[in-house]
Phi, psi and omega in degrees: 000142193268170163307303175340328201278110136220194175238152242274327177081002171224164172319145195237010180269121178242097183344301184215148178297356171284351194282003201273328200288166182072228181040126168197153213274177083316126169221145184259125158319127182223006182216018162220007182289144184247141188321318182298348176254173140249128166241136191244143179219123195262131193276075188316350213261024154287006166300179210257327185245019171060032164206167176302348209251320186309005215239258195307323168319331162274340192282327175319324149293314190286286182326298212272352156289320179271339162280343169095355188291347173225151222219137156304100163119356179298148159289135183267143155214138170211168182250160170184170193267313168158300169323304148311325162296328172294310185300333178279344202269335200265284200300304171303318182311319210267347188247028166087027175240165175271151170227134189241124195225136230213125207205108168307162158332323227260354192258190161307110183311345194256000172259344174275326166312308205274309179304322189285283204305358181253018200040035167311156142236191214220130123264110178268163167231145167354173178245347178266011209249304176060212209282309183308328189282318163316309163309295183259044183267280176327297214280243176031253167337315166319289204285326153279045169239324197094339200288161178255140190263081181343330172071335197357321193269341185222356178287139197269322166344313210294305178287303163008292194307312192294318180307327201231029157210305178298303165339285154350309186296270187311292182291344172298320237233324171230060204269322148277023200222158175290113182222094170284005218168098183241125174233145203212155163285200184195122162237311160292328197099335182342296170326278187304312172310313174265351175259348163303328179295335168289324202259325162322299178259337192274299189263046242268005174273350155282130200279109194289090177259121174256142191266137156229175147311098194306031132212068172198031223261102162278330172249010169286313223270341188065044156270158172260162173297121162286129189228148175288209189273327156280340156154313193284164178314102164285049158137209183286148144301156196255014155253019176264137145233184175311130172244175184237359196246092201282134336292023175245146181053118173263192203259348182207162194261089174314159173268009189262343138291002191263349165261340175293338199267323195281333223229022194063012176309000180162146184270004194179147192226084184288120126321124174223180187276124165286005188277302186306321166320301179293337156299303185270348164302321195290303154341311176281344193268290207299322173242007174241332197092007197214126202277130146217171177262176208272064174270280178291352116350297187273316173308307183322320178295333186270332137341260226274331172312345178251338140343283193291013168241355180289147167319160190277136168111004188277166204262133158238178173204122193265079143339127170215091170301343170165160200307167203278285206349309143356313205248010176285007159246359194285140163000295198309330186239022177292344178278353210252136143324119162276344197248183203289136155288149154351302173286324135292350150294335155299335150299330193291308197270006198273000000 
């Protein structure tokens, strides 16, 4: 056995696979990392369906299973970017509900492939519809169905899970160590939301930083949400436009982010690029080894951008919502060859 090798140290027997989720590893950068710092990236797509969103999907069942609001054998509906639908898609299979999953155009085609193979099924709506439109597409389809509509965007479920599990996580993992600087993107709010509540109090000098899409700054620009009475999205926000960093920022500001903006939930807010994303995803693959999409991509991008200004010995931590793989028909991966390049065909003929 090498040093290197070790082992988890915990049991590998699971009932079932939703039991798989979370624990997910924190890893340090050691070669793309700028010398004055340590940066560490916690890798959501070691979740079992391979993103951060299999977290909330589950707890979003077990909540509406324990409350009684979904019924054995009810149809699941949800609007989604593609990840919550694939974590829903895992989590209805394994507990016997049917999913209807309601998705623009506009996403990947290999998140719509995967959810239909876990046997989901996919409505799509126009790209000119954008995120609002998906929503309410879902919400609709509930309401003349009978279906429980899953929610994401406004279920207190969403955020719970980061409180009671990623959070946890994350001060366990640097229980010795200095953690100046937790950065994280945003699509639901969940995320941010719920491990601010965690970080907030157990750690409270690291410095919460949210990433958003340099023409998509919904909490940049301090506009407010137009919202109905209930609580959801009344049309588009008027600082979105189209992005390339696919589950982050919808078109509206959910409400289950809407407790980090009242409530202090973070200390800072960057825009970044998404070219820059795809430039530092290609980097973690090429020189680290370590596969995300350009979600995770960009937070790292907005990660160094905070680097080169932190004290020297500070600690960062890097939110990587879920895996390149997502992303094979995408921009991201438009440069990389299915057939042999030149040079491997010379290797091929030598």
């Amino acid at each position: 056995m090498t040093d290197t090798f070790q082992t988890q140290g915990r049991g590998q027997r699971y009932d079932d696979i939703t039991r798989t989720v979370g624990d997910t590893p924190c890893v340090k950068l050691n070669r793309i990392a700028p010398d004055h710092v340590e940066v560490y990236v916690k890798i959501e797509s070691f979740n079992p369906l391979g993103s951060v969103k299999d977290r909330l999907a589950l707890n979003i069942i077990e909540a509406a299973e324990r409350s009684g609001q979904l019924k054995p054998g009810q149809t699941v509906v949800e609007a989604t970017s593609g990840n919550t639908g694939i974590g829903l898609a895992m989590v209805c299979a394994a507990r016997g509900y049917p999913l209807v999953i309601t998705m623009a155009d506009s996403f990947s085609i290999e998140r719509r492939r995967l959810m239909r193979f876990l046997g989901a099924k996919v409505v799509l709506t126009p790209k000119a519809e954008k995120g609002i439109g998906m929503y309410r597409k879902a919400r609709q389809l509930a309401a003349d169905n009978g279906w429980f509509f899953a929610a994401q965007f406004e279920s207190n479920a969403n955020a719970d899970i980061h409180e009671a599990t990623t959070g946890p996580e994350i001060v366990a993992d640097f229980a010795d160590s200095r953690l100046d600087y937790w950065v994280s993107g945003y699509g639901t709010g969940g995320t941010v939301s719920g491990v601010a509540r965690v970080l907030r109090k157990a750690r409270p000098e690291c410095k919460i930083i949210l990433s958003e899409p340099h023409t998509a700054t919904l909490i940049g620009s301090g506009e407010a949400q137009d919202r109905n009475d209930d609580g959801s999205p009344n049309g588009s926000h008027p600082a979105w436009s189209p992005h390339l960093i696919q589950g982050w920022t919808p078109d509206f500001i959910p409400l289950v982010l809407q407790e980090s903006i009242d409530h202090n939930g973070f200390d800072e807010v960057r825009p970044v690029d998404a070219e820059d994303g795809m430039i530092w995803a290609k980097r973690l693959a090429t020189e680290e080894g370590i596969l995300t999409g350009v979600s995770g991509g960009s937070t790292l991008a907005t990660a160094m951008e905070v680097a080169a200004d932190a004290e020297a010995g500070s600690v960062i931590l890097v939110m990587l919502p879920d895996t390149g793989e997502r992303y094979l028909s995408t921009p991201l991966f438009e440069a990389i060859p299915a057939e042999m390049t030149p040079e491997e065909q010379a290797l091929a003929d030598s």
